[in-house]
C-alpha positions as CSV (number, residue, x, y, z in Angstrom):
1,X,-175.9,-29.0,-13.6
2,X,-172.5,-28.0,-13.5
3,X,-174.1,-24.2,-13.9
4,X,-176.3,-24.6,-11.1
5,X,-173.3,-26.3,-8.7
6,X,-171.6,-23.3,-9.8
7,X,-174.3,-20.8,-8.9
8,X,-175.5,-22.5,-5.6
9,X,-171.5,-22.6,-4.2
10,X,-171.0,-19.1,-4.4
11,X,-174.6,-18.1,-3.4
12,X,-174.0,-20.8,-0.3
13,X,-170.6,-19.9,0.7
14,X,-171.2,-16.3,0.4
15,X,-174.3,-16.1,2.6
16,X,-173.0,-18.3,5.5
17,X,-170.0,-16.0,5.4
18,X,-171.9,-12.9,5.6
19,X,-174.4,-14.5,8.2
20,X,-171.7,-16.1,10.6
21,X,-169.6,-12.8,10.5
22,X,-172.5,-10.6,11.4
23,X,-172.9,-12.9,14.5
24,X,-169.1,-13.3,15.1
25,X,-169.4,-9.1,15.5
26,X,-171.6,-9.9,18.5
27,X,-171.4,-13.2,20.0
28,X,-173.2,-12.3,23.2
29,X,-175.7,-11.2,20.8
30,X,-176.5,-14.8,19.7
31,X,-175.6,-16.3,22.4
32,X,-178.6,-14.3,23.9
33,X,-181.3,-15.6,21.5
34,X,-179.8,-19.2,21.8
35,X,-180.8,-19.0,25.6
36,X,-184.2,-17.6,24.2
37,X,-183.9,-21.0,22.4
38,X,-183.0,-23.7,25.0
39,X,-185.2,-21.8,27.5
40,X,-188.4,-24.0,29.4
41,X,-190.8,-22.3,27.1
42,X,-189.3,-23.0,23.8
43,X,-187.1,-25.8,23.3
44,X,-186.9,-26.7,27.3
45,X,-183.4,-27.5,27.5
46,X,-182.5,-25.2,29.9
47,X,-179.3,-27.1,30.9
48,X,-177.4,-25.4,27.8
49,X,-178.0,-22.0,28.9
50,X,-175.2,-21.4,30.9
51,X,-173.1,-22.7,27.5
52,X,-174.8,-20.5,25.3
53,X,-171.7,-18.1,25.1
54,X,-169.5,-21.2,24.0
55,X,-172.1,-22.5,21.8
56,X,-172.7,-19.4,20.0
57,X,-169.1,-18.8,19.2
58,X,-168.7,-22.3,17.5
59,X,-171.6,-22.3,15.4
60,X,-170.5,-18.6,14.0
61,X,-167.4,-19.8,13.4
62,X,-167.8,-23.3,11.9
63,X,-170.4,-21.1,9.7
64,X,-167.7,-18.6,8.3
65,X,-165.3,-21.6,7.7
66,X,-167.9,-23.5,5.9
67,X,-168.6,-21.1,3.6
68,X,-165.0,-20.5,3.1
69,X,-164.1,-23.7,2.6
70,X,-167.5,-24.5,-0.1
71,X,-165.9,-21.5,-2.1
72,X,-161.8,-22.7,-2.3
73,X,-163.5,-26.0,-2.9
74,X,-161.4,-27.3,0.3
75,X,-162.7,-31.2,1.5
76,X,-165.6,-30.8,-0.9
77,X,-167.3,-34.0,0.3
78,X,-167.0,-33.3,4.5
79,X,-167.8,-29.5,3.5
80,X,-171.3,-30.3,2.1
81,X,-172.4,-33.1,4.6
82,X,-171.6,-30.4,7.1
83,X,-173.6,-28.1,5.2
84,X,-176.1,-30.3,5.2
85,X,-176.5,-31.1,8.5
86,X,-176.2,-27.7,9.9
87,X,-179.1,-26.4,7.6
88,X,-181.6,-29.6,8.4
89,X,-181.2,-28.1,12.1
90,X,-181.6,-24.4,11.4
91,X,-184.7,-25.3,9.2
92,X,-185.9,-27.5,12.1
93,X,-185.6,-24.8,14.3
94,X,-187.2,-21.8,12.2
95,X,-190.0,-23.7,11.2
96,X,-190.4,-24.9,15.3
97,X,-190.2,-20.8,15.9
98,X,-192.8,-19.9,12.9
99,X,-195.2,-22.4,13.8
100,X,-195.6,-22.4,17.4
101,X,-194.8,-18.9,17.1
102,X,-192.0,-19.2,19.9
103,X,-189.2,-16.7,19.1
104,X,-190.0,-14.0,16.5
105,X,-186.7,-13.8,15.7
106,X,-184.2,-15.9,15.1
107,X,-181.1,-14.0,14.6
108,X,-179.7,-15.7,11.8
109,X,-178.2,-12.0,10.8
110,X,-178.1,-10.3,14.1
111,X,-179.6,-7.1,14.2
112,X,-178.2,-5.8,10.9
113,X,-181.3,-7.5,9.2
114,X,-184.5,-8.4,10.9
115,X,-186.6,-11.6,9.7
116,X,-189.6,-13.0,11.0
117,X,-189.6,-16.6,11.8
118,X,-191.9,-17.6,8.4
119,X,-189.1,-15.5,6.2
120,X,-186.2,-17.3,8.3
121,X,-187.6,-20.6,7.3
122,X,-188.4,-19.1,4.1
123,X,-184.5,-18.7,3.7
124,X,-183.3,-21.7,5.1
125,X,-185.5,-24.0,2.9
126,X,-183.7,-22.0,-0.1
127,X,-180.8,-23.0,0.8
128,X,-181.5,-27.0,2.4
129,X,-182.4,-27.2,-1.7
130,X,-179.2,-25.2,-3.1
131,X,-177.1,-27.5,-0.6
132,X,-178.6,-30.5,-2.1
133,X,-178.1,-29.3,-5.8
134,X,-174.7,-28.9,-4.3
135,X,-175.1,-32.8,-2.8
136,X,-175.8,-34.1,-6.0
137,X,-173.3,-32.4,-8.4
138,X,-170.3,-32.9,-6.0
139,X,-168.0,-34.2,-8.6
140,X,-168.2,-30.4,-10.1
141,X,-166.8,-28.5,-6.9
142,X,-163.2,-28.5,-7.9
143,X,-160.4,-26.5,-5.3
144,X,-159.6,-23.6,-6.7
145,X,-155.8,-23.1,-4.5
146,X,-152.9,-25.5,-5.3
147,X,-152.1,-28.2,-3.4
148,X,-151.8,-27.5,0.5
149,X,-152.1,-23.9,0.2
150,X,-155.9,-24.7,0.9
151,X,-155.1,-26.0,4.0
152,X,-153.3,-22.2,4.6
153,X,-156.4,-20.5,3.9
154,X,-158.7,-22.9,6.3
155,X,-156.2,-21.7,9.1
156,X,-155.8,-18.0,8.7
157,X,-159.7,-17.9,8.7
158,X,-159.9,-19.6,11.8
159,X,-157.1,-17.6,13.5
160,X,-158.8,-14.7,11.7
161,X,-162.1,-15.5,13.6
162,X,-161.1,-16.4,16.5
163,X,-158.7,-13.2,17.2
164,X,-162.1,-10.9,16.1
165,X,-163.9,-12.8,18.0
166,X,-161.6,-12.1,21.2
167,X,-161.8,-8.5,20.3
168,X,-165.6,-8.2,20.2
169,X,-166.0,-9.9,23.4
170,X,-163.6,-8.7,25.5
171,X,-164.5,-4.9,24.2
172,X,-168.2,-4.2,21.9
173,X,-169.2,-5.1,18.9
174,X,-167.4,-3.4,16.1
175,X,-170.2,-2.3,13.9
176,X,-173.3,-1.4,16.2
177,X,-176.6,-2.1,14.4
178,X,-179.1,-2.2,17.5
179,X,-181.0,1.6,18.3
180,X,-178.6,2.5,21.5
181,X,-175.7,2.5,18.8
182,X,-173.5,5.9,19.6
183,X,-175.0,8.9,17.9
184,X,-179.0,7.3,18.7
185,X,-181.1,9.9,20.5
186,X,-183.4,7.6,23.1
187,X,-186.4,9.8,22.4
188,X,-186.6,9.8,19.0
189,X,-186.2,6.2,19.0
190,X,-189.4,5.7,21.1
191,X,-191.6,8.1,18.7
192,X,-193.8,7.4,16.7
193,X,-194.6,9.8,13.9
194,X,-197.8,11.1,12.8
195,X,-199.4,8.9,9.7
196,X,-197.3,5.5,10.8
197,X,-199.2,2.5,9.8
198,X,-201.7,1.7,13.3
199,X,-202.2,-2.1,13.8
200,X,-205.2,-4.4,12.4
201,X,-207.5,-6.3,14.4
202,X,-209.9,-8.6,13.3
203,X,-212.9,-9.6,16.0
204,X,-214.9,-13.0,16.2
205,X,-218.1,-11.8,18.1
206,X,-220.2,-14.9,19.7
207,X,-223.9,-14.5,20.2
208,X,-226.6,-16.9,21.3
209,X,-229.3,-16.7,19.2
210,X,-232.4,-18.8,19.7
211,X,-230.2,-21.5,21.5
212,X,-227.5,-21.4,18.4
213,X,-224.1,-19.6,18.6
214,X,-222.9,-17.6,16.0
215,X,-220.4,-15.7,15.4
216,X,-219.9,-12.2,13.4
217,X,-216.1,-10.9,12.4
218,X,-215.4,-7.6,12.4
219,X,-212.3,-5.0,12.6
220,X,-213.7,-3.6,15.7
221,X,-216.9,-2.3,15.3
222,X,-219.9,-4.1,18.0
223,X,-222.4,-6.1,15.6
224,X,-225.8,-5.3,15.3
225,X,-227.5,-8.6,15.7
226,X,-230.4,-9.9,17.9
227,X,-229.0,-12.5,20.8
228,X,-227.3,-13.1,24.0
229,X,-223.2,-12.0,23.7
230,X,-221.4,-15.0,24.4
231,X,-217.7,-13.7,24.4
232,X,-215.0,-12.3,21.9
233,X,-211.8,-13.0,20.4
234,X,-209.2,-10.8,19.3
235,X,-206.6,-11.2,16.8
236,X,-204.4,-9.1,15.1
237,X,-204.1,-9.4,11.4
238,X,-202.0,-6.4,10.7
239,X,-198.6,-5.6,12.6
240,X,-198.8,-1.4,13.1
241,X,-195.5,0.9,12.8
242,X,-193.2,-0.5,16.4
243,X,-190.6,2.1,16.8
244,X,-187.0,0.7,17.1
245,X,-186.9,1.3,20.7
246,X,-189.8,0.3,22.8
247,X,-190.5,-0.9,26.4
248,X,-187.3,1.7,27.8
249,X,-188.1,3.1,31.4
250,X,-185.8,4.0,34.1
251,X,-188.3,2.9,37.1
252,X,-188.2,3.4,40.8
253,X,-191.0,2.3,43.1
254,X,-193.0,2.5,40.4
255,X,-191.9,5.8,38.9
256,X,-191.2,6.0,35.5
257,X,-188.0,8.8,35.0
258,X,-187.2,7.9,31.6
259,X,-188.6,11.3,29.9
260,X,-187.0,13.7,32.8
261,X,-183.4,11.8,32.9
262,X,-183.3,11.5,29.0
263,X,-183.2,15.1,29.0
264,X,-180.5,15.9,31.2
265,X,-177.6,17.3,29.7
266,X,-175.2,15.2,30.7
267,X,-176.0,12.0,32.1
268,X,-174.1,8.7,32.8
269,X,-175.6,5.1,32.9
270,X,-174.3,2.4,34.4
271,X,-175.7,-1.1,33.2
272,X,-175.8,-4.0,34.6
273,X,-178.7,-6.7,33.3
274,X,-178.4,-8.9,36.0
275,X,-176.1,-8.2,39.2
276,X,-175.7,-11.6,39.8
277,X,-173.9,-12.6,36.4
278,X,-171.8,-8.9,36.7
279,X,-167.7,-8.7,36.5
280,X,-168.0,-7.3,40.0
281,X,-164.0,-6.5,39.6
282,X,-165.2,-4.4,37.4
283,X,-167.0,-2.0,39.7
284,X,-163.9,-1.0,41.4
285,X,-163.1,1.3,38.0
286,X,-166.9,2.0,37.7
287,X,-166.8,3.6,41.5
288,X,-163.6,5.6,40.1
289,X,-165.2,7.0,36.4
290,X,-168.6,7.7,38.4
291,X,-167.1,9.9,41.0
292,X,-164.5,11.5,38.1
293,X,-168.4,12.1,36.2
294,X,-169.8,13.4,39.5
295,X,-167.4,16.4,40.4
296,X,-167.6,17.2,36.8
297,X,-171.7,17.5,36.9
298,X,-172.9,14.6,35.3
299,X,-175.9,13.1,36.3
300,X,-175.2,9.7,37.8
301,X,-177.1,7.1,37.8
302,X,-177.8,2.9,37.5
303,X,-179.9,0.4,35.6
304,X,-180.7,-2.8,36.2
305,X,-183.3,-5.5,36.1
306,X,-181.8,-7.2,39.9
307,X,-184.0,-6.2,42.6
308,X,-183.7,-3.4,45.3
309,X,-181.4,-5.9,48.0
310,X,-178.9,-7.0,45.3
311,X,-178.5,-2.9,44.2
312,X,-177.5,-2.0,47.5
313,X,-175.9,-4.6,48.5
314,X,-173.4,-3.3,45.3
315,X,-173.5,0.1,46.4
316,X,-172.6,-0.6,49.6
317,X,-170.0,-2.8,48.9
318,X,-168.3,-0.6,46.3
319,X,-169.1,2.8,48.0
320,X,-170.9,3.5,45.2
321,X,-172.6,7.4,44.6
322,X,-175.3,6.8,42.4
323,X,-179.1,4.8,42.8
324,X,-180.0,2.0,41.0
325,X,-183.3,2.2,38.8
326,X,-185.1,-0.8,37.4
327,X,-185.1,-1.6,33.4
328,X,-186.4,-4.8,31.4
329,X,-183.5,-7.2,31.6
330,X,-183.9,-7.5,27.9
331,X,-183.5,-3.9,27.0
332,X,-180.6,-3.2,29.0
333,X,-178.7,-6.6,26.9
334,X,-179.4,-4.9,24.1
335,X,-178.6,-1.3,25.3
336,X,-174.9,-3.0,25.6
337,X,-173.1,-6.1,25.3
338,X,-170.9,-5.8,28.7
339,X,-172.3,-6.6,32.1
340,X,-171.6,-3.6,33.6
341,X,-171.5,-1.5,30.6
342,X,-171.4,2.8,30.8
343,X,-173.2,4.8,28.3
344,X,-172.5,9.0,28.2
345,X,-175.7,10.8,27.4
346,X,-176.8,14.7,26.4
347,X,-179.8,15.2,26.4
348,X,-181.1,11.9,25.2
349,X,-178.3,11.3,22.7
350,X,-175.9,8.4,23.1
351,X,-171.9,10.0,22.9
352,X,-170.0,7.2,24.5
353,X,-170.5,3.5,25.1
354,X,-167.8,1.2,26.3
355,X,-166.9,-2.3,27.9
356,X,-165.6,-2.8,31.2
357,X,-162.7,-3.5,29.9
358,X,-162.4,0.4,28.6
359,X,-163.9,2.4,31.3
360,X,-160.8,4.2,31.6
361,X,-161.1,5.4,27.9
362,X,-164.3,7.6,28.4
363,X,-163.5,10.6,27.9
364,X,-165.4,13.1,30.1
365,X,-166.0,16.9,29.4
């Protein structure tokens, strides 16, 4: 027992650590799939979305201090009830995800490492039993600081996380693990090479034969039976190769300009997922960097998922010199974490990406 306590705290505290820093590197990250969470088609709890932010930041960092805490052996007792609790919940909700197949991912590492909702579970079902090894070998978790010196290290983690965690958000993520990270071409992201694994499907053919329905399975192919089709059902059995970027256009009226923009060679975005929800201050330095970008021969221009009225209405307002296109709301959050955000492109290939916060920082050729 007092080898598996042993084994289970550092595997524990270790792997909350790792997982709730991961997240604390991008916040608006997670607090993204939590509103995937409390949304009307998942957990229908829509009221928490406009928390999500908040929430997201406290569960990272009560996750990082937990594991910290498990490993100096600080409040053993508290530590491992909270533990406890917090795992009962995430295995709640990865099993809720897996079964009903309502978010494939649950983001319990970011985008540094991708799981699907039966691994997730998978995990956290690992470790509701190492937390209860933990639970019932208590008395072996000894602190492993002198007296009151624990109480030190609680705090300097905390401060620790909560100055990163003003960083991040108030600036981008400081390691970039999603496919628009600087130094990503947009077009080779979005290929596909020749020999990648093509998906699986399995088809349940219904026929009437003689007044009795039956059905024939096959991977495609139309049986060859005698009888009246009835209908068909598709499923797919066997996930193909998904590139790391998928659904990316840069529409207008209709107009896909994604392949002809991407290979301009030198190109500005301005992002904004949602006009609405912007740091309109913001614009005043975007109006500024956009007309430097212009007179120096960049190609201009905007993406967002707001409609047509909201765009100009922005344009207008800020004297603005570039259109807006139209892009999937939940490409452009990943694209970047700032709302707007400005990305500097050659010819398809990500060179700068900043915050609002750093606009002035781009350095333009």
């Amino acid at each position: 027992m007092k080898f598996l306590v042993g084994f289970s705290r550092i595997f524990v505290g270790v792997l909350f650590i790792i997982s709730g820093l991961i997240k604390l590197n991008d916040p608006v990250g997670f607090s993204f799939k939590l509103e995937e969470y409390f949304s009307v088609g998942v957990l229908n709890m829509p009221y928490f979305e406009p928390y999500a932010l908040a929430i997201s930041i406290f569960v990272v960092i009560v996750e990082v201090l937990l594991g910290v805490m498990l490993l100096i052996g600080f409040k053993p007792k508290f530590t491992i009830w909270s533990l406890l609790a917090m795992i009962v919940f995430f295995t709640f909700l990865t099993f809720y995800s897996a079964y009903f197949n309502k978010v494939t991912d649950c983001g319990c590492f970011g985008d540094a490492i991708k799981l699907t909702p039966w691994e997730s579970f998978t995990k956290d079902v690992v470790l509701l039993v190492l937390i209860l090894v933990l639970l019932k070998g208590i008395k072996y978790i000894q602190p492993i600081l002198p007296e009151k010196k624990d109480w030190w290290a609680v705090g300097l983690a905390t401060l620790s996380c909560i100055l990163f965690c003003y960083h991040v958000l108030n600036h981008l993520p400081s390691k970039d693990f999603r496919p628009y990270k600087i130094g990503a071409n947009i077009m080779e992201g979005m290929s596909i090479s020749e020999g990648a694994p093509e998906p699986l499907y399995e088809y349940t053919w219904t026929f009437n034969e003689n007044g009795i329905e039956k059905s024939y399975v096959t991977n495609g192919d139309y049986p060859t039976v005698e009888g009246e089709f009835v209908g068909v059902e598709t499923e797919e059995i066997q996930k193909g190769y998904e590139p790391p970027i998928h659904d990316f256009t840069i529409e207008q009226e209709g107009v896909d300009y994604a392949a002809s923009l991407l290979e301009e060679p030198k190109l500005v975005m301005v992002i904004s997922y949602d006009l609405a929800k912007a740091e309109l201050e913001a614009f005043t330095a975007v109006k500024k960097i956009t007309d430097r970008a212009a007179k120096k021969g960049y190609k201009v221009i905007g993406m967002s998922a707001s409609n047509s009225e909201q765009a100009a209405a922005i344009v207008k307002e800020y004297n603005l010199k570039f259109d807006f296109y139209f892009t999937d709301q939940t490409t452009l959050k990943t694209i970047v974490r700032s709302n707007p955000g400005i990305l500097v492109l050659e010819k398809g290939t990500i060179t700068e990406k900043v915050h609002y916060n750093d606009i002035e920082s781009l350095n333009l050729k």
